[in-house]
N, C-alpha and C positions, 0 to 999 in steps of 0.2 A: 365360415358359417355366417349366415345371414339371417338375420334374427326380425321376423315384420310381426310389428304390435300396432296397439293404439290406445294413444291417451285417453285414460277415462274421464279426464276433466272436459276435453272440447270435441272428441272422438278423431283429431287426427290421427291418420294412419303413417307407422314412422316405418322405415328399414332400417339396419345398425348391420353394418361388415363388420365382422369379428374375425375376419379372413381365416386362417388356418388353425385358429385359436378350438382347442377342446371346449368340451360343454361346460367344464369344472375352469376353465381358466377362465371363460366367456364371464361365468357366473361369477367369479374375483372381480375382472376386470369391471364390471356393472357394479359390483358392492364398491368398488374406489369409487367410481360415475357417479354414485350416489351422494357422497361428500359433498359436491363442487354444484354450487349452483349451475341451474342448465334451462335454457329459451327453450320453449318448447315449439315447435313449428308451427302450432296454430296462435302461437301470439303471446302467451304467457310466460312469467317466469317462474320456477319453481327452486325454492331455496335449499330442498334434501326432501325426500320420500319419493325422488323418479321414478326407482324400481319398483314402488308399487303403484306410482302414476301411469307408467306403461305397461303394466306388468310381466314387465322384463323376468325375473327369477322364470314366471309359468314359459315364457317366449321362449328364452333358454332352452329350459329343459323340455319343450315340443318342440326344437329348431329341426323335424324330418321337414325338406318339403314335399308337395305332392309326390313329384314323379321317384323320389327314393321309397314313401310310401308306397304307389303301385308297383316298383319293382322288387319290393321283397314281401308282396303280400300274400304270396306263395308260403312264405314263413308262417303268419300271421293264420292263414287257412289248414297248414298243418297241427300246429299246437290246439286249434279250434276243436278239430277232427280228432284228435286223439286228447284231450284235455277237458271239454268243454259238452259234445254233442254226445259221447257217450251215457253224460251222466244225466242229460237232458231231463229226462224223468223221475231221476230220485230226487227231485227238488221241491221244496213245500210251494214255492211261487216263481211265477216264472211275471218278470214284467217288460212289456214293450214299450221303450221310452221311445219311440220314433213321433214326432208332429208333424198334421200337411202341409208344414210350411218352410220346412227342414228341405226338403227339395229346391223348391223354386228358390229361395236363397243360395245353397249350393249351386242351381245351375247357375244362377247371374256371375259366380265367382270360377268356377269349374270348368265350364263346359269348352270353352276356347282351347285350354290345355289339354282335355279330352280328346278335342279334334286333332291336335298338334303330335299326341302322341300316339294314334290310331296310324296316321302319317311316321312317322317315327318310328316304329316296331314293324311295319309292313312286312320289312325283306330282311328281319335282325331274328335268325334262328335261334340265339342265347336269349330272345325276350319274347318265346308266344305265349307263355304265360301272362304277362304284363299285354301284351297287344288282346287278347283275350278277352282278359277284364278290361283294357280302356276301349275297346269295341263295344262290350256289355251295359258297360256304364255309361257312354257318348248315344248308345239308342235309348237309353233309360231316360237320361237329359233331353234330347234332342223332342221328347215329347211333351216337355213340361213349359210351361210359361215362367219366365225369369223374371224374380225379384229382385231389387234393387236398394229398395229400402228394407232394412234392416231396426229402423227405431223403435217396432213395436216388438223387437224379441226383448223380452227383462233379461236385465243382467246375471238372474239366477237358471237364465237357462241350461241345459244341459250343451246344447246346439252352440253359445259365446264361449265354450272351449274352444271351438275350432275355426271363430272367425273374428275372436276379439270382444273385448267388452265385457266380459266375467266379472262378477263382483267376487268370485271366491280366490284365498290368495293361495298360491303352494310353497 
């Protein structure tokens, strides 16, 4: 498993191999890490509190990357379907956290893999589901203009779940 976070101190972006390691041993082996003083790649040293300088524990425990996301998001659309959309209407409030700028950041990070796996799924009959949604989502992208800076998201947004930079711990 491979684990990519980034320092909240200087916003370097790290990877950590945790090779064949489960999500619960990953999670030990980072509370040891924690112990031992550790240089940080942008220049710093940091004497103990890494795992929550990188916040490693949330990296951990989100370690899907994309393409295992899109290929069991067939999962994810079922339980929706039978879980979620049923009751759609007996809800007091229904609210849409989505911002316009929740896009064009995605695309600047996404959209390469998009293409990769549009290519990918082509002629793989076990994956037209996944070739499906990453065809849906690569036209989706392919129309937005990509962002690259990311300084002006706050760290309390909902969006720094899924690219880093959270100020909340799990």
């Amino acid at each position: 498993m491979v684990v990519k976070t980034k320092c909240s101190k200087c916003g370097v972006t790290i990877n950590l191999d945790f090779g064949t390691l489960t999500r619960e041993e990953a999670a030990e082996v980072a509370k040891r890490m924690d112990e031992t003083p550790r240089e940080c790649p942008g220049g710093h040293v940091e004497l103990c509190g890494f795992r929550r300088l990188w916040n490693m524990d949330d990296a951990i425990h989100r370690a899907y990357d994309p393409q295992q996301t899109l290929e069991h998001w067939h999962y994810v659309r079922s339980s929706e379907l039978r879980n979620i959309i049923p009751y759609i209407n007996t809800t007091d409030y229904i609210v849409n956290s989505g911002l316009p700028y929740e896009l064009p950041i995605m695309r600047a990070r996404l959209f390469a893999r998009f293409e990769k796996w549009v290519e990918l799924y082509q002629d793989d009959p076990l994956h037209t589901d996944a070739l499906m949604r990453a065809e849906r989502v690569h036209r989706l992208l392919s129309a937005i203009t990509p962002v690259e800076d990311d300084s002006a998201i706050p760290p309390d947004s909902l969006l720094r779940e899924f690219i880093g930079g959270s100020c909340y711990e799990y």
